[in-house]
GURODREN-207234 format. One line per 5 residues: number of its first residue (from 1); for each residue x, y, z of C-alpha. Coordinates in pm, 1 decimal, always signed. Layout:
NUM) X/Y/Z  ... $
//
This chain:
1) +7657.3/+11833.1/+4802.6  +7910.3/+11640.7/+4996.9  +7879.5/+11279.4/+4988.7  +7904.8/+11083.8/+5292.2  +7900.3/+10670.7/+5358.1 $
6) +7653.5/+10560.7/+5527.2  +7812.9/+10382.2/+5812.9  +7916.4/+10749.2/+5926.6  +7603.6/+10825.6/+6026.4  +7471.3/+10675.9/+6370.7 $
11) +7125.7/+10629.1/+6411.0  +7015.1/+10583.7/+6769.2  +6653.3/+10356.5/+6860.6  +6461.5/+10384.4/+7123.9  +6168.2/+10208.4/+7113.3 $
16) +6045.0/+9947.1/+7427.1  +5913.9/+9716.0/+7195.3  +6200.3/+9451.3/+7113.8  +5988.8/+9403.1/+6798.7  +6005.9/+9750.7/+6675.5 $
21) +6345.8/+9761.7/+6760.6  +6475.2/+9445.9/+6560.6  +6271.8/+9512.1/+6246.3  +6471.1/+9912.3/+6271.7  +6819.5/+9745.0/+6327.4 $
26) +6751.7/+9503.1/+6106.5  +6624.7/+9756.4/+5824.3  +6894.4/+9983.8/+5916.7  +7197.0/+9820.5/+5971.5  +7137.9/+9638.3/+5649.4 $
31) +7130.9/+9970.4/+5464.8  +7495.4/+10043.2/+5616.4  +7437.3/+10282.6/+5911.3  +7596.8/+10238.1/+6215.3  +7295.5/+10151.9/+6442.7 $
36) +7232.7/+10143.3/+6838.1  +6984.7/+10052.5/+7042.4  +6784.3/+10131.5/+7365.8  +6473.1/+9987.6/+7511.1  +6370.5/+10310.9/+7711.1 $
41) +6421.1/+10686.9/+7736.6  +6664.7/+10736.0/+8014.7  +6876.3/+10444.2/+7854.2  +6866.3/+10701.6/+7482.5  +6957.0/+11032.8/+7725.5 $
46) +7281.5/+10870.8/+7898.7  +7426.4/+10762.3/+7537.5  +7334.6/+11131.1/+7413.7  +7518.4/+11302.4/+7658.2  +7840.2/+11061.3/+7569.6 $
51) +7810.2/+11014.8/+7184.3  +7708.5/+11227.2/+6885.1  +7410.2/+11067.8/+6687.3  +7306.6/+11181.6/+6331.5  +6966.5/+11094.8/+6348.3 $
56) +6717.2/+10946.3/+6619.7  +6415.1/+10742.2/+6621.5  +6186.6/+10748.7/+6915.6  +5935.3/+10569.5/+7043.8  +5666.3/+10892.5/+7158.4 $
61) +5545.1/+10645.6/+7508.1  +5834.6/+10496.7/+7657.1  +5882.6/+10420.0/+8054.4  +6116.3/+10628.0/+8257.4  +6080.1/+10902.3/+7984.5 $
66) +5861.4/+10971.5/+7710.7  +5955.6/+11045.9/+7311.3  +5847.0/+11411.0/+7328.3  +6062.9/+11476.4/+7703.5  +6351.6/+11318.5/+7504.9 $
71) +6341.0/+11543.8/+7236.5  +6258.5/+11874.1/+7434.0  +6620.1/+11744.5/+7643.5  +6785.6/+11684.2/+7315.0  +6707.7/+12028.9/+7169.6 $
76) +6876.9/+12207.8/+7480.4  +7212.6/+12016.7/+7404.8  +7483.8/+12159.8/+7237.1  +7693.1/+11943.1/+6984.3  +7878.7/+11879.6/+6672.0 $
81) +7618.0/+11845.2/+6463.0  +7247.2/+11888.5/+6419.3  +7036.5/+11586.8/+6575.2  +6730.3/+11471.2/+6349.3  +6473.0/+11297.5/+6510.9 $
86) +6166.8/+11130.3/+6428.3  +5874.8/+11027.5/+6621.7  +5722.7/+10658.2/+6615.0  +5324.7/+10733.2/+6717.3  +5056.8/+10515.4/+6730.3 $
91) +4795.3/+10785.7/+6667.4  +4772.5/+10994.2/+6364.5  +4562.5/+11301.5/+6504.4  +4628.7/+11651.3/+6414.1  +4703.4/+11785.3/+6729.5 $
96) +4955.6/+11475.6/+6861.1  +5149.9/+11546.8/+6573.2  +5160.8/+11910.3/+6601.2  +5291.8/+11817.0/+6940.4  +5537.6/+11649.8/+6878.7 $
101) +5691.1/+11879.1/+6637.2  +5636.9/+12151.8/+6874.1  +5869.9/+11924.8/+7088.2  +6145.9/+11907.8/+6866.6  +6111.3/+11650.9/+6632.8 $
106) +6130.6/+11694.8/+6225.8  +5945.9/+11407.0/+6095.8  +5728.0/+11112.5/+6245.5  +5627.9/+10781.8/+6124.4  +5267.9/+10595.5/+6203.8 $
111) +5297.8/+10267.2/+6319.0  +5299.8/+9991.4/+6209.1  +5607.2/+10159.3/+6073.0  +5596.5/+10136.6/+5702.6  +5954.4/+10022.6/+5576.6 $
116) +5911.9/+10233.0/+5231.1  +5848.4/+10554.9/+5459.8  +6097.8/+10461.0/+5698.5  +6383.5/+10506.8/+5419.4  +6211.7/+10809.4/+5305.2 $
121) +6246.8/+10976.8/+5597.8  +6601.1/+10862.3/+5681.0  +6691.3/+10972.8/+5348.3  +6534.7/+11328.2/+5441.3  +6816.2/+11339.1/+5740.9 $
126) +7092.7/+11229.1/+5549.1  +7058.0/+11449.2/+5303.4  +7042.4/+11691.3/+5625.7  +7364.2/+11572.8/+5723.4  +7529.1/+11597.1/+5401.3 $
131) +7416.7/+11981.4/+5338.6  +7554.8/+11985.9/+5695.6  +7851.1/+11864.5/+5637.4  +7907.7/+12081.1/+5297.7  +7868.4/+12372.6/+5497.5 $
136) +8063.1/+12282.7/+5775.9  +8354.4/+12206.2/+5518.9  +8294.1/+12531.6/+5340.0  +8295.5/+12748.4/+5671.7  +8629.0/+12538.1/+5751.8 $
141) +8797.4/+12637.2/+5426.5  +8706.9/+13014.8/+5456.5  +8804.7/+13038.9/+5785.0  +9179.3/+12851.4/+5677.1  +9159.5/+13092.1/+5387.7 $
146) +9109.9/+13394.7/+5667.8  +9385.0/+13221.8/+5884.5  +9641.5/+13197.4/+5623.8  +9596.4/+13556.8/+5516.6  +9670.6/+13677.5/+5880.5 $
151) +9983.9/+13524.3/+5954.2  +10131.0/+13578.4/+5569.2  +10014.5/+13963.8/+5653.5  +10244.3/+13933.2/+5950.2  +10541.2/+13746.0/+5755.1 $
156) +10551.4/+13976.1/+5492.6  +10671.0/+14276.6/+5719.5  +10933.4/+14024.5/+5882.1  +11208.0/+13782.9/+5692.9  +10995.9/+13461.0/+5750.7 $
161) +10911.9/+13259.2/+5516.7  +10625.1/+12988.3/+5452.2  +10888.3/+12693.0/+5513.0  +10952.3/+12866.4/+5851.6  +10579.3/+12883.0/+5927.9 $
166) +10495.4/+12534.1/+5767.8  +10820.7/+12403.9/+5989.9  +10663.3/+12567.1/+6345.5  +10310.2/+12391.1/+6276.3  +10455.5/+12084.7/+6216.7 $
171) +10709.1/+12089.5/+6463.1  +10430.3/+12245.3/+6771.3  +10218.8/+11916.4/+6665.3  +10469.7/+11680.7/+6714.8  +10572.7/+11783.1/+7031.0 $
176) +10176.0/+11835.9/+7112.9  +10140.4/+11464.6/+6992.1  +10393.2/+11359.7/+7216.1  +10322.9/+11517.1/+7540.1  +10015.5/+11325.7/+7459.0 $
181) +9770.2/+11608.2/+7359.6  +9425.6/+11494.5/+7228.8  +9390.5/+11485.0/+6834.1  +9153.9/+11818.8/+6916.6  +9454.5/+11966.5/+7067.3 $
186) +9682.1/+11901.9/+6844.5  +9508.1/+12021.7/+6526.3  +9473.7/+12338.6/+6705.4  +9813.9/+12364.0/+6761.5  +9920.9/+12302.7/+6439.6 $
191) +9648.9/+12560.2/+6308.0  +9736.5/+12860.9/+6503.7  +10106.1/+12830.4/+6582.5  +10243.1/+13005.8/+6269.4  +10075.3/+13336.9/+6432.8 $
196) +10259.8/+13307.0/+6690.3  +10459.8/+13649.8/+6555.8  +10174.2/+13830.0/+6448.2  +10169.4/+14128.4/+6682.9  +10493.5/+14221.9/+6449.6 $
201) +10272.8/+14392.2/+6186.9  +10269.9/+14607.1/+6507.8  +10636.5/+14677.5/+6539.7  +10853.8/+14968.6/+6320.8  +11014.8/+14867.2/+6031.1 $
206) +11319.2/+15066.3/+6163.0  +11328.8/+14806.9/+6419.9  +11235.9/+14499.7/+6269.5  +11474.1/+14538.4/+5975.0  +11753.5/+14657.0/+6200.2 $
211) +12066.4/+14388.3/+6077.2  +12223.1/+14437.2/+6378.0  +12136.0/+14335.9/+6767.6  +11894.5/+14561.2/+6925.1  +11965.7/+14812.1/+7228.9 $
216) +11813.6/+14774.3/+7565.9  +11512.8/+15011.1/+7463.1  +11469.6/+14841.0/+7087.1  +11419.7/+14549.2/+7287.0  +11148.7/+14709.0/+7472.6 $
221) +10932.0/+14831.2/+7162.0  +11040.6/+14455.3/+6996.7  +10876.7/+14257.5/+7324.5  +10575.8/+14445.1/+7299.4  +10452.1/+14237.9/+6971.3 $
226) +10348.4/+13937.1/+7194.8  +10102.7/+14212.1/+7392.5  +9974.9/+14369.3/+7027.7  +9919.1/+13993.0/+6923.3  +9667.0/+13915.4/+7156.1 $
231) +9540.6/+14262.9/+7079.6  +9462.9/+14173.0/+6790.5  +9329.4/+13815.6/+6772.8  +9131.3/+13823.1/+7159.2  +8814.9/+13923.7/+7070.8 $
236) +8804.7/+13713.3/+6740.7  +8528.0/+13442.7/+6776.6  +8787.1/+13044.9/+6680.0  +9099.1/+13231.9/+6717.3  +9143.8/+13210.9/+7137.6 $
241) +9405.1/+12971.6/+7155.3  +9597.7/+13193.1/+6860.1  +9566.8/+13474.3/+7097.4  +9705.7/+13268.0/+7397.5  +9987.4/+13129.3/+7158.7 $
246) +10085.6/+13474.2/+7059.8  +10056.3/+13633.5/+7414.9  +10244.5/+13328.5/+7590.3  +10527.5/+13187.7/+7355.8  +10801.2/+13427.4/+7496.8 $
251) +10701.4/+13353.2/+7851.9  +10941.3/+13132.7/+8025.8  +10932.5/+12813.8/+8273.5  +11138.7/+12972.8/+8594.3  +10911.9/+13338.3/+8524.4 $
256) +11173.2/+13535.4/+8371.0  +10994.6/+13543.3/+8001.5  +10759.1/+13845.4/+7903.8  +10500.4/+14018.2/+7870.1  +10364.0/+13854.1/+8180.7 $
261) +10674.1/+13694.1/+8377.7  +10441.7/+13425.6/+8408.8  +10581.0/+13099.5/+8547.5  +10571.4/+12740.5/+8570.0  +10201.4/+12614.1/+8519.4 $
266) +10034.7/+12959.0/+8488.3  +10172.8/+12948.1/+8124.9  +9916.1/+12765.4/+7912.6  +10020.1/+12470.9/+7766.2  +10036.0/+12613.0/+7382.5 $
271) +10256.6/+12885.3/+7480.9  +10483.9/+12601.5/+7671.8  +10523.1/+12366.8/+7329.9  +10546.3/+12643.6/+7098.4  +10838.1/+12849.6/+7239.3 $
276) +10988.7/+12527.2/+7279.2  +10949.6/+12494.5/+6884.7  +11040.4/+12865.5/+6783.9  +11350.8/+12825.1/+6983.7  +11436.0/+12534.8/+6810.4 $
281) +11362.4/+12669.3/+6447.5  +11559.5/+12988.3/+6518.5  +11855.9/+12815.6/+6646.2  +11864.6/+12575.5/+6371.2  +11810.1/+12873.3/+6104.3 $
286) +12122.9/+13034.6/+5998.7  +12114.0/+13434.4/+6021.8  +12323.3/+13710.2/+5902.2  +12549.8/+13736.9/+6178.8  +12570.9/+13344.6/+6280.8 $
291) +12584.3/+13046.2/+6103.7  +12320.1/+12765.5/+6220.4  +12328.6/+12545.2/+6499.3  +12376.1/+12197.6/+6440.1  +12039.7/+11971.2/+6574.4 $
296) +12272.7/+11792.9/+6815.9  +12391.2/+12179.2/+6941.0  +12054.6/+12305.7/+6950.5  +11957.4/+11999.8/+7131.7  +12248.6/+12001.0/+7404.1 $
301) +12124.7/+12347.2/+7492.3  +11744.9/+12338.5/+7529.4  +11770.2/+12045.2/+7704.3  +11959.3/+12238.0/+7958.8  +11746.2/+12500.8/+7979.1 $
306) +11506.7/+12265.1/+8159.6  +11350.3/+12422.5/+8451.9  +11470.3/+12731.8/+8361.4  +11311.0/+12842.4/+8026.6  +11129.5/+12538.7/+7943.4 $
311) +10842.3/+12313.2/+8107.8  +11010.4/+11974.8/+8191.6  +10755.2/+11769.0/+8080.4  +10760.0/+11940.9/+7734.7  +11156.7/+11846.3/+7711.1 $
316) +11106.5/+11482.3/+7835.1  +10856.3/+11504.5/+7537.1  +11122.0/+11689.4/+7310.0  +11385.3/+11444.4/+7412.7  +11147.1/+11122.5/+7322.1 $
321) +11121.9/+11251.0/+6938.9  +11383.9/+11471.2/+6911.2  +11506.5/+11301.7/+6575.1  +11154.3/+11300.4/+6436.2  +11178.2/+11697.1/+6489.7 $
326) +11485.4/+11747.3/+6308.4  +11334.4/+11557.1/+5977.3  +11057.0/+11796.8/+6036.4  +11292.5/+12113.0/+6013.6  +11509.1/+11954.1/+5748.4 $
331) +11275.5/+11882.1/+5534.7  +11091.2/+12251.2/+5518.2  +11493.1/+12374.3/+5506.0  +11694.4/+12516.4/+5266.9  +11950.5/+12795.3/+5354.8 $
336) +12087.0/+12864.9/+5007.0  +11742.0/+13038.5/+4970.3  +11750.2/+13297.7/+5218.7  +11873.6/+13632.1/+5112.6  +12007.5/+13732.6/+5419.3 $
341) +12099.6/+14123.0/+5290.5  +11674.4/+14102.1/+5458.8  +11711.0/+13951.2/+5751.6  +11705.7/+14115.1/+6077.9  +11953.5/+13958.6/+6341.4 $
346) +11768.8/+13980.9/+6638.7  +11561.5/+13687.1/+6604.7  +11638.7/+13448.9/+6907.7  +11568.9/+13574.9/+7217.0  +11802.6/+13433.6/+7460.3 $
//
């Protein structure tokens, strides 16, 4: 079972008794969780709709809004994580109980609260939390597992490697970070990225392989793997902003990109930082009919291309941190590996 500390679990109180609630904050925060407050019902509701709380104890009469309205609210709230709650009642009947289970709470405590039951039943929803939190984990590394399989599916039909995919995820995030992204954002980013190129697994190895520039009509069939990348990943429950990566990377700024000519702001914001990060890996990556462009080369020319190909903002942003990117791409780099008797040469789109 995972292990978690205990100050990561907040515990939210409300009880309008100032006596209950110092003896549970006392009792509780001494044992290490991270404890708050409330002296009424609509005071508990306002925090719950701002903050995720582990577990809850509530008073079952409280003014403004009773223990068992509280928890019927709580149970039609989505979150992170699953909310335990327990019930402080004064009466110990059958049926009051079965009430407020039927409610939504797991557990309740008679008062005067006991303090030996009251760890006993917060140990019952950490443990809760912890099997939570194992599964959660688990579920995370299958579905990284999953991810990794479907873009290294993709790269193995093409001449990328996992330095060029590692180097697009890291690269996407920084720019992400520094457009100023949230951290949710920005994880996502770095996640899904490397599929950007998926929808190649959909394109003929007669044309992918081809070591030579492609014709007017090659270039047709070769656009279409943004449009068989969404194909494949739209309908996939986690993988939406994958699909909008793949669909959107090749679109460009002034609405001359494809599939979509979209322009300006009706490209989402992934597809913005991430062709702005492809371009700069494939013009820094040294192909069979060019050598590689220096950072300062590749720099001079996408920050031209402001306006035109790419968002401004994005290349303020890339501008900012452009040195930080080029540790990013030297460090995943090493030419003297590639055999380039397998690489295509059509793999900038300019």
């Amino acid at each position: 079972m995972a292990e978690i500390s205990n100050s990561s679990i907040k515990i939210l109180v409300a009880d309008d008794s100032s006596a209950i609630c110092t003896l549970l904050d006392h009792t509780l925060s001494k044992m290490g969780y991270d404890v708050t407050i409330c002296n009424n019902g609509n005071d508990a509701w306002q925090r719950l709709k701002k903050e995720n709380y582990h577990i809850m104890i509530f008073d079952w009469i409280m003014p403004g809004m009773t223990g068992t309205e509280l928890c019927k609210k709580i149970r039609t709230l989505r979150g992170e994580n699953y909310r335990y709650i327990i019930l402080l009642t004064g009466n110990d009947g059958a049926n009051d109980i079965i009430e407020g289970l039927k409610s939504g709470a797991d557990d309740y405590l008679i008062k005067p609260v006991s303090i030996a039951q009251l760890k006993a039943r917060i140990n019952v929803g950490r443990r809760l939390v912890e099997y939570e939190t194992e599964l959660k984990d688990t579920e995370r590394d299958i579905r990284l597992s999953c991810y990794r399989t479907l873009t290294e599916l993709a790269e193995a039909r093409d001449y990328e490697t996992g330095a060029h995919l590692a180097r697009i995820a890291g690269l996407s995030r920084r720019l992400a970070e520094e457009v100023g992204c949230t951290k949710e954002f920005c994880d996502q980013i770095e996640l899904f990225s490397p599929m950007h190129d998926i929808g190649k697994v959909g394109i003929p190895d007669g044309i992918l392989h081809l070591p030579r520039p492609l014709t007017p009509n090659e270039f047709e069939i070769m656009k279409s793997h943004a449009q068989i990348g969404w194909q494949i990943l739209k309908d996939k429950e986690t993988l939406e902003v994958a699909a909008e990566i793949a669909y959107t990377h090749h679109e460009k700024w002034n609405g001359t990109g494809y599939p979509r000519r979209l322009k300006g702001e009706e490209i989402p914001l992934t597809g913005r930082i991430v062709a702005v990060a492809d371009v700069y890996d494939a013009m820094r990556s040294a192909r069979p009919y060019k050598t590689a462009f220096s950072h300062d080369e590749t720099s001079r020319w996408i920050i031209q291309q402001s306006e035109q190909y790419f968002d401004p903002a994005i290349i303020e942003a890339y501008a900012r941190c452009e040195y930080e990117l080029k540790a990013i791409f030297d460090s995943q780099y090493d030419a003297k590996k590639l055999d380039f008797t397998k690489l295509p040469s059509h793999t900038f789109d300019e």
